[in-house]
Phi, psi and omega in degrees: 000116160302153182299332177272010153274336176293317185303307215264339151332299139350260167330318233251317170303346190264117170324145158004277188268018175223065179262270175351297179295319182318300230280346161316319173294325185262345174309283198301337190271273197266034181199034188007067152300108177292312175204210199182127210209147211236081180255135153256153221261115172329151188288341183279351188055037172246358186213158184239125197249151185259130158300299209305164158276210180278144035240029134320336204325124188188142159285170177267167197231125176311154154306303184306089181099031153227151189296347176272334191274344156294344308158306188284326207264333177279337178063048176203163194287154158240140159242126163290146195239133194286332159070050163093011184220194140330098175286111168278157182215141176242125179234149174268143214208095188227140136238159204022042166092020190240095224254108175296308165171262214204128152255126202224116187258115162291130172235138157293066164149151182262329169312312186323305201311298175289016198272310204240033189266002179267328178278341157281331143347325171289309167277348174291330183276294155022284196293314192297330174284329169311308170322290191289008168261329190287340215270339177279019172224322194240127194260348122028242173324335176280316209298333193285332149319017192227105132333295221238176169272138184260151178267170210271002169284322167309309199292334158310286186317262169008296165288063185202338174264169178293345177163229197211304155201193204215171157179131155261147191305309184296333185186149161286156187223169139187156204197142177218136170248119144293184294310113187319329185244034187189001196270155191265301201262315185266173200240203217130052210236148188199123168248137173211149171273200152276355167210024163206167178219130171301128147227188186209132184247114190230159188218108151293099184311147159089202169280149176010230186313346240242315141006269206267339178277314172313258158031267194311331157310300187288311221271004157282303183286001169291300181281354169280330189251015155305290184337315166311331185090024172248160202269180222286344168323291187309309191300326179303307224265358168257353191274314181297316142355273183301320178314284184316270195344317178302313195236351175072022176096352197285314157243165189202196209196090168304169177187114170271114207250149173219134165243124186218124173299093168329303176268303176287353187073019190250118164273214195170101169249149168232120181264097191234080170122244160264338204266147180259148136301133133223184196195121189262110131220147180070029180084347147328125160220151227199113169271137155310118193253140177240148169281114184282132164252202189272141170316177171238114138156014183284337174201145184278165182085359177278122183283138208228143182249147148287157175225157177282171152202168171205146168284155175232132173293135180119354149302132159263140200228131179250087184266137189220137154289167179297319185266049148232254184320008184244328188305145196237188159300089209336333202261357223281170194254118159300159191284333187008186183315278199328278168327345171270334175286316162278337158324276165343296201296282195321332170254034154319319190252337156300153183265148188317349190279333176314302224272356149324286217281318177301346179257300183326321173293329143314332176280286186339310184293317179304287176320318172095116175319350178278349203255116181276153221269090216276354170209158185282179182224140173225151187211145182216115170234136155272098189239108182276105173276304190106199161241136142325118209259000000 
């Protein structure tokens, strides 16, 4: 057996909340390691928080502007060259492009690095999958995501998305919700096959628990009836269904629906409400207009049309809540198309997992950083390849 079948034997083998020390144990007995540290990246995506306890004890580190946080934000290994010390490698701890944070390896020697830096590469996507198995037994990894206390509506909202973002040959996901530790209302969800991919964008009337629970309502019953195998017009209107029932008209839920055809790029969308399409191509940027419907629980009984549309590779699809394009300023002044648009045009050249938390910072600034943020934010960019024949 090699070492990196030893390693992932290890992982495979290791209680829950004791993944880390396995993978401490085979770093150091076989990759001569002095030692090895697990950060994971905070729901605000601004600091990588350290698992371990004592006698681990380590601060947290910015994405920004660190060497692990280069690591996260490039999804590639970087190495400190020990200069007369230990040489550290920061490896990224990802799956399917859904980037949990940093594995940060102590090596004895600055040569060890490059010799064997691919095979711990390995082993960190190793760990991120072992990670996302542990979390259903162990809370371990959710608590190390956190700086701060989530409010119990956020904690809802979290559990409740499929991840933060994704990839596939055909296309990039990547997704952010504000205030990270405090958002109530809006939403997110995606499913994809082998030839199609969901996504669905939703914005929940009203405030904190009462929020987040409407939410959780529609976007179940959004998926109970995707599950069923029916198109998403249906899926609009049992969803709506469930709503209305619930609340009698009192609260409702936008909701931007994407059905989008894997091999051709031809989607089926249904627009029921506030969240916008824009959409950057050939340097453009551009809002989609969809025929607006009803909201879904606003009256019973509503019938929803899909309508087509199609990507072109090399599309960027820029999805925003009300609380992006709506927000205003001290003075204000809405944040509107144009400010989304220059937004939108400056992370051009960023990869979509970037370019969420980067427009949202751009919101930040429109607003003024003194001024709290008085509705959540959502931002989804979708960056479209096609398929290859």
């Amino acid at each position: 057996m090699n070492r990196f079948e030893t390693a992932e034997r290890a992982l495979r083998t290791a209680a829950p909340h004791e993944l880390l020390d396995a993978v401490r144990l085979v770093l150091t007995e076989r990759y001569d390691a002095a030692d090895a540290e697990l950060f994971m990246a905070d729901y605000s995506l601004t600091v990588l928080q350290p698992v371990s306890v004592a006698p681990h004890n380590l601060e947290s580190v910015p994405v920004h502007g660190s060497p692990a946080g280069r690591a996260f934000g490039s999804q590639t290994p970087y190495c400190e060259d020990g200069r007369g010390r230990p040489a550290r490698v920061h490896l990224p701890v990802s799956v399917r492009g859904d980037r949990l944070g940093v594995l940060t390896v102590t090596l004895n020697g600055s040569e060890a690095a490059s010799d064997c830096v691919a095979e711990l590469a390995e082993i960190a996507d190793a760990l991120a999958h072992e990670v996302i198995v542990a979390e259903r037994d162990t809370d371990l990894y959710l608590q190390a995501r956190r700086k701060d206390r989530l409010t119990l509506a956020a904690e809802m909202q979290w559990h409740l998305l499929p991840g933060r973002s994704c990839s596939r040959p055909e296309y990039d996901l990547a997704c952010q919700l504000e205030p990270a530790y405090a958002v109530f209302g809006d939403n997110f969800d995606w499913s994809a096959t082998s030839d199609r991919l969901m996504l669905y964008v939703t914005n929940g009337m009203g405030e904190g628990i009462e929020a987040a629970l409407l939410t959780n309502l529609a976007v179940n019953a959004l998926r109970n009836a995707r599950r069923a195998g029916i198109p998403i017009e249906d899926q609009a209107a049992l969803a709506d269904q469930a709503v209305y029932a619930h609340y009698q008209g009192r609260r409702y839920l936008s909701v931007l629906m994407l059905d989008l055809d894997l091999a051709t790029g031809r989607a089926s969308v249904v627009d029921a409400g506030s969240p916008q399409l824009l959409r950057l191509r050939g340097g453009a940027v551009e809002r989609v207009p969809f025929e607006a419907q009803l909201p879904l629980g606003m009256f019973e009984e509503t019938d929803y049309v899909a309508q087509d549309f199609a990507v072109e590779p090399g599309d960027r699809l820029i999805f925003v809540s009300d609380g992006v394009h709506a927000v205003h300023s001290p003075k204000g002044e809405t944040y509107g198309e144009r400010a989304l648009a220059r937004a939108i045009q400056s992370t051009r050249l960023l990869p979509a997992a970037e370019v969420p938390r980067a427009v949202l910072r751009e919101l930040s600034g429109h607003r003024g950083d003194a001024v709290a943020a008085d509705d959540d934010a959502l931002v989804v960019c979708l960056d479209w390849r096609g398929r290859t024949q």
